[in-house]
Every structure is written in structure tokens, then in C-alpha cells.
C-alpha positions as CSV (number, residue, x, y, z in Angstrom):
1,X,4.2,10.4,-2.3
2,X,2.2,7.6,-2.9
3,X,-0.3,6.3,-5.7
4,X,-1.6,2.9,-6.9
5,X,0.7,0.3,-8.4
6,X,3.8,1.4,-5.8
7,X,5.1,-1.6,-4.7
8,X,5.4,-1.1,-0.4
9,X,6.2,-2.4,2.8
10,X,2.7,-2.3,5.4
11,X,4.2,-2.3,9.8
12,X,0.9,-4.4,10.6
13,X,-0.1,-4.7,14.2
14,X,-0.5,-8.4,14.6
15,X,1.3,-10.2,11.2
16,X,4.7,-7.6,11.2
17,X,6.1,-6.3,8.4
18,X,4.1,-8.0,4.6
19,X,5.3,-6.8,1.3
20,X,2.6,-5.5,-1.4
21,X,1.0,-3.7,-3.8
22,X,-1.2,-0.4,-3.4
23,X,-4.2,-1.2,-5.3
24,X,-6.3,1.7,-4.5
25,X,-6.8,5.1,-2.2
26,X,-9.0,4.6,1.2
27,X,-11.0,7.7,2.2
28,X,-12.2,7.9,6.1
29,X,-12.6,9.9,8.5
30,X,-8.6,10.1,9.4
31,X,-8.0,11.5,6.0
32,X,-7.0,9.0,2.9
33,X,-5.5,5.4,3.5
34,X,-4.1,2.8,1.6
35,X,-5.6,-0.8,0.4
36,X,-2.7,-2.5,-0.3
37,X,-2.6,-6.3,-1.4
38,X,0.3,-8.1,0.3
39,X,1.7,-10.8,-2.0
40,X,2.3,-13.6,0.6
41,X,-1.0,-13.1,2.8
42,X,-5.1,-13.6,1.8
43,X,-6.2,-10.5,3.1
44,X,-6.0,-6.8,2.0
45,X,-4.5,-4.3,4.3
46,X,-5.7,-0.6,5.4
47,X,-3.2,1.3,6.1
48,X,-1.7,4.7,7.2
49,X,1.2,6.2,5.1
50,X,3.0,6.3,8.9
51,X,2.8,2.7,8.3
52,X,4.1,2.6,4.7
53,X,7.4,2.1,3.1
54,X,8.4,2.6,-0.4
55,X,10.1,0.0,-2.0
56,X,9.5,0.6,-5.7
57,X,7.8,3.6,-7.4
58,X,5.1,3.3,-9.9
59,X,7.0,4.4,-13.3
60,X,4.4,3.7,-16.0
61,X,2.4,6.5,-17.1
62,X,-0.1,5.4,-19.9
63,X,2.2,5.3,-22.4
64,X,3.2,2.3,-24.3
């Protein structure tokens, strides 16, 4: 449902809701996660997909 380059909306614990870009997959021990860069805030996010919503999917696929 997910994959790099979707633009998303994280449910943070302490900052609410911050609006981003998934910039890679997380693997842990709770299965695989999200780094997501939000675009108004200096740190990345980890995240659940629970906590995820899609705004816009990732369209481009290598082709010019």
C-alpha cells in the first residue's frame, strides 16, 4: 500500500498530525516501518502504517 516517494500524513504522539514524504522502509522487530521526512519539521519520523495516511500515490515508475 505503501512505498517510497508517497506523499503522507504521520498521527505523531507529541507534534499531531505533519505532512511528508516516505523516504525509505524501516525494518524492526514490529515488522517494517516508515522514515518519512515531514516538510514543515527538522526531524525524520518512524512510523507505523496504523499511523499513516495517503495523500498522494507515488506514480513514476522509471520511465521517462
Amino acid at each position: 500500500m505503501f512505498s517510497v516517494g508517497n506523499i503522507v500524513v504521520v498521527n505523531t504522539k507529541h507534534y499531531g498530525s505533519k505532512t511528508g514524504v516516505i523516504i525509505e522502509p524501516w525494518y524492526s522487530e514490529l515488522g517494517v516501518e516508515w522514515l518519512v521526512k515531514p516538510f514543515f519539521h527538522k526531524r525524520n519520523i518512524i512510523c507505523s502504517s496504523v499511523d499513516l495516511k495517503l495523500i498522494q500515490n507515488n506514480t513514476t515508475n522509471g520511465e521517462a
